[in-house]
N, C-alpha and C positions, 0 to 999 in steps of 0.2 A: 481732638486728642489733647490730653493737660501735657503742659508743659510750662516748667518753674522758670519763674521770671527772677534772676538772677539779680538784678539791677535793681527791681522794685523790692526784693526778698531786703538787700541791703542796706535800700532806703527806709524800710521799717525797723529794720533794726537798731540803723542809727535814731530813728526816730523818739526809739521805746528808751534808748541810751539818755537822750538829751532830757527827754518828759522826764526822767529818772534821775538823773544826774550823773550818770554814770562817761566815764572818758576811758578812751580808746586803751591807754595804760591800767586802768582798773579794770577793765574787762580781760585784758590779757593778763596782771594776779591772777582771777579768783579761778580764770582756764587754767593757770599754769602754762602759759604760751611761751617760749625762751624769747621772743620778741614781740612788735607789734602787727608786723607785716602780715601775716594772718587774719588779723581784722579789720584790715584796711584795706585790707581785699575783698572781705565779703561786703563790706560798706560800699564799696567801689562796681559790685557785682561781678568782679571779678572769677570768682567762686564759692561755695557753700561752707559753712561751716560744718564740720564732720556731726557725727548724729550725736553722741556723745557731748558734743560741747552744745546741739541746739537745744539738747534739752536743758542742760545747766544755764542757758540764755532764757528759757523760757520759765525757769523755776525763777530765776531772779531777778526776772520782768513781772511775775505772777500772771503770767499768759499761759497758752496752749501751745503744744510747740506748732500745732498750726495756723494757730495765729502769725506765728514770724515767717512761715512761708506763702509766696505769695503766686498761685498756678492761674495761668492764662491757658485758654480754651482755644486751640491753632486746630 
């Protein structure tokens, strides 16, 4: 059964962030996030970014939003 791996989903994101240039504070502009804790969460695997926002992570990574998730096979 797939099931999203939270932890690694974050670690690629920060991944695609760093290759990119992009920091924790400029990703939360161009969401329009009121803070940063929201993506320091998903970095953390804490939880997923809403659909809405993985696809604006994935337009401005020039990936696929399934690229930034990452499902293990349990």
């Amino acid at each position: 059964m797939p099931v999203v791996n939270l932890v690694k989903t974050g670690l690629r994101i920060e991944n695609y962030m760093e290759v990119l240039g992009y920091s924790v504070s400029d990703i939360q502009k161009i969401l329009g996030l009121a803070g940063p804790q929201a993506v320091y969460h998903w970095l953390n695997g804490m939880c997923l970014p809403k659909l809405d926002n993985l696809v604006i992570l994935a337009s401005i990574f020039g990936v696929k939003v399934d690229d930034l998730i990452v499902v293990d096979i349990v």
